[in-house]
C-alpha positions in Angstrom: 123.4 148.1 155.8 124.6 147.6 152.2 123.0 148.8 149.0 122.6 145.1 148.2 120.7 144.5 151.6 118.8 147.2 151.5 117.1 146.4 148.1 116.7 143.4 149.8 115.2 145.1 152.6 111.9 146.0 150.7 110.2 142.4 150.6 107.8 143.2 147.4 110.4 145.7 145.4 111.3 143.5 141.6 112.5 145.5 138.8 111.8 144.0 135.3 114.0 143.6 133.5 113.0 145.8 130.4 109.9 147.2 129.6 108.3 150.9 128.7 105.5 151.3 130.9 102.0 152.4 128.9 100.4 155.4 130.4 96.8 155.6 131.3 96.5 158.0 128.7 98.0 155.1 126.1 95.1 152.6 127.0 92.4 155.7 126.9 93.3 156.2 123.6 94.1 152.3 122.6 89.8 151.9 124.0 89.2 154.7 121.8 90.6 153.4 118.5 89.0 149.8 119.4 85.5 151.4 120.5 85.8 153.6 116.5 86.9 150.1 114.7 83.5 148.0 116.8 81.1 151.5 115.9 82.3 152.7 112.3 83.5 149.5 111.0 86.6 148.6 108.8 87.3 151.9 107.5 88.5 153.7 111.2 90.9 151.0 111.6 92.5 151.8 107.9 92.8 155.2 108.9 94.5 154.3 112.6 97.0 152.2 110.6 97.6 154.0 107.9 98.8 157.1 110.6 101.7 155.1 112.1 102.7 153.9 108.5 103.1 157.5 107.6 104.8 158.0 111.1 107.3 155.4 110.4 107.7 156.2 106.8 109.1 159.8 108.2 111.2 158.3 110.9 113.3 155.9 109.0 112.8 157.8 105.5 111.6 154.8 104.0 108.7 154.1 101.4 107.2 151.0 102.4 105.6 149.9 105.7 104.2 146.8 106.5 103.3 146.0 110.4 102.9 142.4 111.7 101.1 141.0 115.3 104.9 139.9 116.1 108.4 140.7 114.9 109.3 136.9 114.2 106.1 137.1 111.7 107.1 140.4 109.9 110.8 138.5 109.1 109.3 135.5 108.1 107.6 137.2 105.3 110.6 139.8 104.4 112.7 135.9 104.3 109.7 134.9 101.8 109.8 137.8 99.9 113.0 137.6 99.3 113.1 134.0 98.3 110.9 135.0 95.7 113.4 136.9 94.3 116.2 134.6 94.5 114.7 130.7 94.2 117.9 128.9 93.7 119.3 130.1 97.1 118.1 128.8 100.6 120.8 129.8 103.3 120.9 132.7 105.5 123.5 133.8 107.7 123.0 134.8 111.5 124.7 136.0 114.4 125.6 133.1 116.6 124.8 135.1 119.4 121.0 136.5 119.4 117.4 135.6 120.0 116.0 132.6 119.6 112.9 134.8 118.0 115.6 135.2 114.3 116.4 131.6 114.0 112.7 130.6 114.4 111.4 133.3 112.3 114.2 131.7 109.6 112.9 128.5 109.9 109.2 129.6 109.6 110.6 131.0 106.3 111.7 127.2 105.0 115.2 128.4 105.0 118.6 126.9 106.4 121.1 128.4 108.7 124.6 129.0 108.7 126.6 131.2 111.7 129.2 133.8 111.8 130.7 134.5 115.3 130.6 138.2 116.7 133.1 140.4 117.9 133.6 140.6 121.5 134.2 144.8 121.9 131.4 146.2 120.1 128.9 143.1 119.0 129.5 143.7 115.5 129.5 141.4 113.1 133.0 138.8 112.2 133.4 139.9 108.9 135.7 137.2 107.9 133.4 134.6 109.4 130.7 135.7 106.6 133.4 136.3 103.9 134.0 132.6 104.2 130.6 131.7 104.1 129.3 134.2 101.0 128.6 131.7 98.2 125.6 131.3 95.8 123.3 129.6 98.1 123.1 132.5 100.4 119.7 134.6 100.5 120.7 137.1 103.1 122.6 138.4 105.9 121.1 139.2 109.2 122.8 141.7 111.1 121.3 142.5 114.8 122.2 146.1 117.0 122.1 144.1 120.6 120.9 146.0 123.6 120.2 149.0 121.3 124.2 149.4 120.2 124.5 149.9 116.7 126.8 148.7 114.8 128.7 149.3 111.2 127.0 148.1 108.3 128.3 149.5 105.6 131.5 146.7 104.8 128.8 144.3 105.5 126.0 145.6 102.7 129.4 145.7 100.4 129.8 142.1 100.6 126.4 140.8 100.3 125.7 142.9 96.9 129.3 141.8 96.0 127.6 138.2 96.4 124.6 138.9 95.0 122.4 138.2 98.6 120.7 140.5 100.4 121.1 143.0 103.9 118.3 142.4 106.9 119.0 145.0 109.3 117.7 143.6 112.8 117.0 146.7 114.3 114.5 144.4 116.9 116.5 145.9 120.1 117.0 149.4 118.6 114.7 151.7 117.0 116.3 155.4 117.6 119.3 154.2 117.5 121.8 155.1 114.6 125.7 154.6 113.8 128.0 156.1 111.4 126.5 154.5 108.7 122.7 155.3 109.3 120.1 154.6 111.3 119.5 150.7 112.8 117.1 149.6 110.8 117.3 151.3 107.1 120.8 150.3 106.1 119.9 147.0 104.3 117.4 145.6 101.6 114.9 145.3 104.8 114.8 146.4 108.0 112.6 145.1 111.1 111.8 146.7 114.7 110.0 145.3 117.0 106.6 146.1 119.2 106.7 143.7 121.7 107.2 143.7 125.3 110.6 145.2 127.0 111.1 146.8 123.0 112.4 150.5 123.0 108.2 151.2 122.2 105.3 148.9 122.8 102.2 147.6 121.4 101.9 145.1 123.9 103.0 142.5 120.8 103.8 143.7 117.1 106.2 144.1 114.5 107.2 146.5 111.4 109.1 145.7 108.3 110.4 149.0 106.1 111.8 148.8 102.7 112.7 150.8 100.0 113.0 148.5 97.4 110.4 148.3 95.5 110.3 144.6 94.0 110.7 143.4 98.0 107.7 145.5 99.0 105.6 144.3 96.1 106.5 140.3 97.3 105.7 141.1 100.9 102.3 142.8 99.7 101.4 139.8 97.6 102.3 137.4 100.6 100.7 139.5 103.4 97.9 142.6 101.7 96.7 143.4 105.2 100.2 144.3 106.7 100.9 147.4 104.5 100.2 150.5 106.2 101.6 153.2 103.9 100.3 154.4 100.7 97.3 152.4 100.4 96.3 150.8 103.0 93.9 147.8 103.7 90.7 148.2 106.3 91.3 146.5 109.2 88.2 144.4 110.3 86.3 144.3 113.8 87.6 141.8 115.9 86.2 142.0 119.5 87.7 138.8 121.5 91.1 140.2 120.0 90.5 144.2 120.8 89.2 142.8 124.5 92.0 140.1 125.4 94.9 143.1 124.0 93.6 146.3 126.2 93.7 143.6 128.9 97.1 143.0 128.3 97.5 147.0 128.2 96.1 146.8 131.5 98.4 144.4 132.9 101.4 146.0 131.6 100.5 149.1 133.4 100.1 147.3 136.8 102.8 145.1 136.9 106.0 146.6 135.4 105.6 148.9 138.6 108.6 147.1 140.7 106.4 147.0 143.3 104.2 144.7 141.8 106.3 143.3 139.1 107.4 140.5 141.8 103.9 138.1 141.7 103.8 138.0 137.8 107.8 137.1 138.3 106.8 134.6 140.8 104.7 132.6 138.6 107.0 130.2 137.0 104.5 129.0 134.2 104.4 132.3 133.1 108.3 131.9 132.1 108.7 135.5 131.7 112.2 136.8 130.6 112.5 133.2 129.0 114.3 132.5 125.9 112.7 130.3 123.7 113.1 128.8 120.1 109.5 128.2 118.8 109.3 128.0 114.9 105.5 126.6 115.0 104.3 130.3 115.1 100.9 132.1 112.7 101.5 135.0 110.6 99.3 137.8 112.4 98.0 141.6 112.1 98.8 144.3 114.1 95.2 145.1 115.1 94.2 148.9 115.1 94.1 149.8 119.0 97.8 148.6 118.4 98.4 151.0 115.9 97.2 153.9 118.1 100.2 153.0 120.9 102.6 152.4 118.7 101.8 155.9 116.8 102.1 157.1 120.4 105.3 155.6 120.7 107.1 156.7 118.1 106.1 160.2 119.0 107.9 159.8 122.3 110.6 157.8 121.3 113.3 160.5 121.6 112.6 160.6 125.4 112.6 157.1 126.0 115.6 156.7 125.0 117.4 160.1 126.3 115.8 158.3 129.5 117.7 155.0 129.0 120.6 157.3 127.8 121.2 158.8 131.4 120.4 155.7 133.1 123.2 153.7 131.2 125.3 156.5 131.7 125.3 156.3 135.6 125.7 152.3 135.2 128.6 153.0 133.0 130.1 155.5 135.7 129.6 153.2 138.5 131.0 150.1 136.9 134.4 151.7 136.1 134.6 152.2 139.7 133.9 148.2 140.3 136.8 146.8 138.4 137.2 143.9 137.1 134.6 144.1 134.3 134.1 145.4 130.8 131.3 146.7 129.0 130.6 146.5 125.4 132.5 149.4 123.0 130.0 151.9 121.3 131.8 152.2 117.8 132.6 155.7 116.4 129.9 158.2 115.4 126.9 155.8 116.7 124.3 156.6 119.3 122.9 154.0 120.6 119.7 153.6 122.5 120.3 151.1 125.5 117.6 149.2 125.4 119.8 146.9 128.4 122.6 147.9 129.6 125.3 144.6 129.1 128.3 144.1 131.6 131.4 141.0 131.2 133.7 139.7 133.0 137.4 141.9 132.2 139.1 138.2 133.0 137.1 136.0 130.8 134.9 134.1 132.9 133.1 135.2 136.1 134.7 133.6 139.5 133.5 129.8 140.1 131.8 130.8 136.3 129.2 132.0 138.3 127.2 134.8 136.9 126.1 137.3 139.1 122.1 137.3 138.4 120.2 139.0 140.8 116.5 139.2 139.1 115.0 141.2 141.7 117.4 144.1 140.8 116.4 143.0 137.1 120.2 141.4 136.5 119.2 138.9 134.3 121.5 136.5 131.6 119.3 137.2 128.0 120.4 134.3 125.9 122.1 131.3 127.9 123.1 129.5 124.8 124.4 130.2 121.4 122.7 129.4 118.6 125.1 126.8 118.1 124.6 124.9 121.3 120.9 125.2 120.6 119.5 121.4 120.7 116.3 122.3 119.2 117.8 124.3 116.1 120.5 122.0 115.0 118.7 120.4 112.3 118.2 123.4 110.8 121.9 124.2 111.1 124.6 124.2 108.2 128.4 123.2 108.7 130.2 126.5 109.5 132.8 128.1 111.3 133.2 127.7 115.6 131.8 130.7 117.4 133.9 130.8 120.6 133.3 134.4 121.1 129.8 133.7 120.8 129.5 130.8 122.9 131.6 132.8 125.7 128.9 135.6 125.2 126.2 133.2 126.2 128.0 132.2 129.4 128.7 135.5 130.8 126.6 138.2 129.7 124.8 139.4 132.1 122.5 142.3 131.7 121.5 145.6 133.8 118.1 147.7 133.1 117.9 150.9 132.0 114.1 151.9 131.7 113.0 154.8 134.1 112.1 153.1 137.3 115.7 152.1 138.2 116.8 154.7 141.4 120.1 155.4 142.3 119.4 153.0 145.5 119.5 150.3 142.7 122.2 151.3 140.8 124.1 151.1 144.2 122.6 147.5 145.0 123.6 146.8 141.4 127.3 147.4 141.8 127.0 145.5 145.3 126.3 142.9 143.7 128.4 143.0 140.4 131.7 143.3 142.8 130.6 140.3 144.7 130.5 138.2 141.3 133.7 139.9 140.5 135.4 138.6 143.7 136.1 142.2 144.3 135.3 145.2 147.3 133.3 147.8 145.8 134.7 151.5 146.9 132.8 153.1 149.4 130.8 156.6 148.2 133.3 158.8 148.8 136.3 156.9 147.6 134.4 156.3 144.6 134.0 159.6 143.8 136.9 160.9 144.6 138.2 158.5 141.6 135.4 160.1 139.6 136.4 163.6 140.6 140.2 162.4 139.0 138.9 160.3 136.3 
């Protein structure tokens, strides 16, 4: 029996796709901090949030904190801010190839869009794409680390002062992660990680914005009091329904990212899980305190989740070598990324009969099946720019591999199974395969 039919084999086994699992002792002390904020009132939450402020402030080295209820709301308000600063321009530049969460958080913010195409080794930006499109009318530049690789930013933050806009460094998909130029997150004007589900950490939903500039932090305050967490921070008030409806989301977290249960949520097509979705009509909310508390937890353990997903993408990497026929993206010099997915392509350009190889129960999932470009629902919000071909070829064959800790080597196996299938090619049996690893 093949690895492939024996994943199969096991009727219930799903792996998500993504996801850090919460641990029992995560949700004890999430119902702690919500029990403190119902008893003692505003000022326990304060305190709750105003620890991971200073926890972030530490990790990326930066001076202002601000933490959202979603990612999408925290860049909506950095886009604001920064508006502020700079009325006369309304344009901000975006990967062509990312989630749909930027462009709506863009469009929350009023602004318009214009695309720069990537580059198909490493992800990075096309710097000549946004070197055409740097006039006066552009507010910023998003760059986004996909999958947790980092990439260069320091040509990038050259240009934009050079043009007088500003740096937002998307580090959504990879807190930890650094490359030769810093770590993801703190090498612009404004940085942004996310909280959410199948993030690097998790507060079931959530977001944080870090700045060191201190005109940016000072707009952001003015727009949003209640999302600064360092220096000063503002009490967070009791809210019951919202404690009671999040450590129930805690709850289900913990059940169902366990592969043997992760198949009936999966199974439930109205929940749309794994979806990709462009929704601009979104509220601006807080990151309530029980929140706080797991993401505090979080980023105390964040080393080890991703030295975890480290030695997981290390074994895909190993294996796929030994498939043929497909190439994975280039990790550029002196970065260390975090792997937050693990991304594999086609070496000839397209998959055979430009069929991707998606197997969801072994969590091999596509992440973005359109470029923003192709995007129906975002067009009116587009600007005439440059084609994205690399972009759009992105969206048609990525397909993605998970990295979290409950993949087993019986998957990786499946994995490759199934990856040489979609190649057109024979996978080598165990021992040939590591006899070419013995003389790699």
């Amino acid at each position: 029996m093949t690895s492939l039919a024996q994943a199969f084999s096991a009727p219930f086994r799903h792996l998500p796709p993504g996801g850090v699992p919460l641990s029992p002792g995560d949700m004890l002390a999430a119902c702690g901090t919500a029990w403190d904020t119902w008893r003692q009132g505003d000022l326990a939450g304060q305190e709750v949030l105003g620890q991971l402020g200073a926890a972030v402030g530490r990790m990326t080295g930066c001076r202002h904190v601000f933490a959202f209820g979603s990612g999408r709301a925290g860049m909506s308000v950095a886009l604001r801010a920064m508006r502020a600063l700079s009325p006369n321009r309304n344009v901000v530049l975006l990967p062509a190839f990312t989630s749909y969460s930027v462009a709506a958080a863009v469009v929350h913010a009023g602004l318009r869009i214009r695309l720069y195409d990537l580059e198909a080794e490493t992800l990075a930006p096309n710097l000549g794409d946004v070197t055409a499109q740097l006039d006066d009318a552009v507010l910023c530049v998003v760059v986004c680390h996909l999958y947790g690789y980092p990439v260069r930013t320091a040509e990038l933050r050259t240009l934009c002062r050079a043009a007088g806009a500003m740096l937002l460094d998307d580090a959504a998909q990879a807190m930890g992660a650094r490359s030769g130029d810093g770590q993801a997150g703190t090498t612009g004007d404004v940085g942004l990680f996310s909280l959410a589900r199948g993030k690097n950490i998790t507060s079931v939903n959530g977001g944080l914005i870090v700045t060191d500039d201190a005109a940016l932090a000072a707009n952001i305050a003015s727009l949003a009091p209640w999302a600064a967490i360092s220096g000063s921070v503002a009490p967070a008030h009791a809210d019951i329904a919202s404690d009671v409806r999040l450590l129930a989301q805690c709850v289900a977290l913990w059940l169902f990212l366990n592969p043997r249960l992760y198949w009936l949520p999966a199974s439930l097509p109205f929940l749309a899980i794994g979806a990709s979705r462009f929704v601009p009509d979104f509220d601006i909310g807080e990151l309530r305190p029980l929140q706080a508390t797991l993401a505090s937890r979080g980023v105390s353990r964040l080393a080890s989740i991703n030295a975890g997903r480290g030695q997981v993408a290390g074994e895909l990497g190993q294996r796929v070598r030994h498939v043929g026929g497909l190439r994975t993206v280039r990790v550029q010099p002196g970065a260390n990324p975090v792997y937050l997915r693990f991304p594999v392509l086609p070496e000839g350009g397209g998959w055979p009969g430009d069929a991707v190889p998606e197997v969801p129960r072994l969590g091999m999932v596509r992440s973005y099946p359109e470029s923003l470009q192709d995007l129906a629902p975002l067009a009116p919000y587009l600007l005439p720019g440059p084609d994205c071909p690399t972009a759009r070829w992105l969206a048609a064959t990525l397909l993605t591999l998970p990295t979290h800790t409950r993949v087993t080597e019986s998957d990786m196996d499946a994995m490759m199974d199934a990856l040489a299938s979609g190649a057109g090619r024979n996978r080598p049996g165990a021992m040939e395969a590591a006899s070419q690893k013995g003389g790699a």
